[in-house]
C-alpha positions as CSV (number, residue, x, y, z in Angstrom):
1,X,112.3,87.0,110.1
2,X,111.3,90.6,109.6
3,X,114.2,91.8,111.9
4,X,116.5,89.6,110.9
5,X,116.1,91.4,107.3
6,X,116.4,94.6,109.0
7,X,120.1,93.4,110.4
8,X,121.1,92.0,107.0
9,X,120.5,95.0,105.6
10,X,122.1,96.9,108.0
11,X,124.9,95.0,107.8
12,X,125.1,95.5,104.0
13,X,125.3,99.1,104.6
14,X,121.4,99.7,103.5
15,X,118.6,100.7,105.7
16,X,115.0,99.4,106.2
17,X,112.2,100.5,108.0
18,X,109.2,98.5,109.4
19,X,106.0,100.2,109.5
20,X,102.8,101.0,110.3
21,X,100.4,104.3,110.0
22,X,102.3,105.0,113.6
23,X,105.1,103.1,114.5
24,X,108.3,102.3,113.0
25,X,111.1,99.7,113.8
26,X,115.0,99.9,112.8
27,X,117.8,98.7,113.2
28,X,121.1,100.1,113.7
29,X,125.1,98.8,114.2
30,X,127.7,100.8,115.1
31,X,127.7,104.5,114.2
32,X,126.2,108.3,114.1
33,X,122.2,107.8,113.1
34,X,119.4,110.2,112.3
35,X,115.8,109.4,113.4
36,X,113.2,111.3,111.7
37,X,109.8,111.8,113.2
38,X,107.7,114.6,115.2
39,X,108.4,116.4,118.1
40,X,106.8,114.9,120.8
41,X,106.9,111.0,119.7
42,X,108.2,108.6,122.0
43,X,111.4,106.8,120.8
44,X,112.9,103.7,122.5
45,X,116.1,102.1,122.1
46,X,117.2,98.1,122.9
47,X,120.1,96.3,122.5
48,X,119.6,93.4,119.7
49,X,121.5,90.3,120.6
50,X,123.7,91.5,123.3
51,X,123.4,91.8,126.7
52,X,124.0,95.4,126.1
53,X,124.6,98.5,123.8
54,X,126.6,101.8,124.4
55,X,124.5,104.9,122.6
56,X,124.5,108.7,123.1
57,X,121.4,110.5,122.1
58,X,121.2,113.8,120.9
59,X,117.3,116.2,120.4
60,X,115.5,113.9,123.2
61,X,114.1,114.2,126.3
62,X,116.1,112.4,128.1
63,X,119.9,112.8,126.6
64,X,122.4,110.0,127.5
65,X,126.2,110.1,126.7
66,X,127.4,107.0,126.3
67,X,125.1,105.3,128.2
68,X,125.0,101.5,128.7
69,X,121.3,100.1,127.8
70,X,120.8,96.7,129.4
71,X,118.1,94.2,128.2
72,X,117.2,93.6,131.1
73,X,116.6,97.0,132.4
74,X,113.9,99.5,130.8
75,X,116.4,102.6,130.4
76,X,115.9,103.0,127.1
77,X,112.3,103.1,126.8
78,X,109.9,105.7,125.9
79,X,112.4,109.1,125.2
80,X,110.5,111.9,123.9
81,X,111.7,113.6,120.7
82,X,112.2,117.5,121.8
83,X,112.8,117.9,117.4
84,X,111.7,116.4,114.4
85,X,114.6,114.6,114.3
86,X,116.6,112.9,116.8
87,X,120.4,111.5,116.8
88,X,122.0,108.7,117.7
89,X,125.2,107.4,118.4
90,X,125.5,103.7,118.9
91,X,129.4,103.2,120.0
92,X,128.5,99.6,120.9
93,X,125.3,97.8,119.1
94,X,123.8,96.6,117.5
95,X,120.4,98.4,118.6
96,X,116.3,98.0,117.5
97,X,114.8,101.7,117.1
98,X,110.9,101.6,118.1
99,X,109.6,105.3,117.1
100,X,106.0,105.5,118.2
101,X,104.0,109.3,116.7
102,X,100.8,108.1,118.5
């Protein structure tokens, strides 16, 4: 249900955020995205029903240029933010964004 809200929103052209004292969920479709955390907190990225996304990532460890993700392969797991913010291109989505400042 949660996530679901978080793609209706989306889809509505708002944002939401789900969220602890660490964590955070979102949710993004197609387009140009900023992520704002802490340097040094782990960001993942998974495609939401679809086999796959296409993304670019911009300020992380690991930078992809439009890079497939697969669900069924961990690729997008676990990218250290190098800044306090982080972009993200999704050129084929929709994506769930974990950001985890543990």
């Amino acid at each position: 249900g949660s996530i679901s809200a978080l793609q209706y929103l989306s889809e509505e052209g708002a944002h939401g955020v789900l969220a602890d004292e660490k964590n955070e969920v979102l949710f993004f479709g197609e387009g140009s995205f900023t992520v704002k955390g802490k340097q040094g907190a782990l960001l993942s990225v998974f495609p939401w029903g679809t086999p796959y996304c296409n993304v670019t990532y911009e300020q992380l460890e690991y930078p992809l240029d439009h890079q497939s993700l697969f669900s069924r392969e961990p690729t997008g797991v676990s990218n250290c933010m190098l800044a306090d913010e982080a972009r993200i291109h999704v050129h084929r989505g929709p994506v769930l964004v974990v950001l985890s400042q543990d």
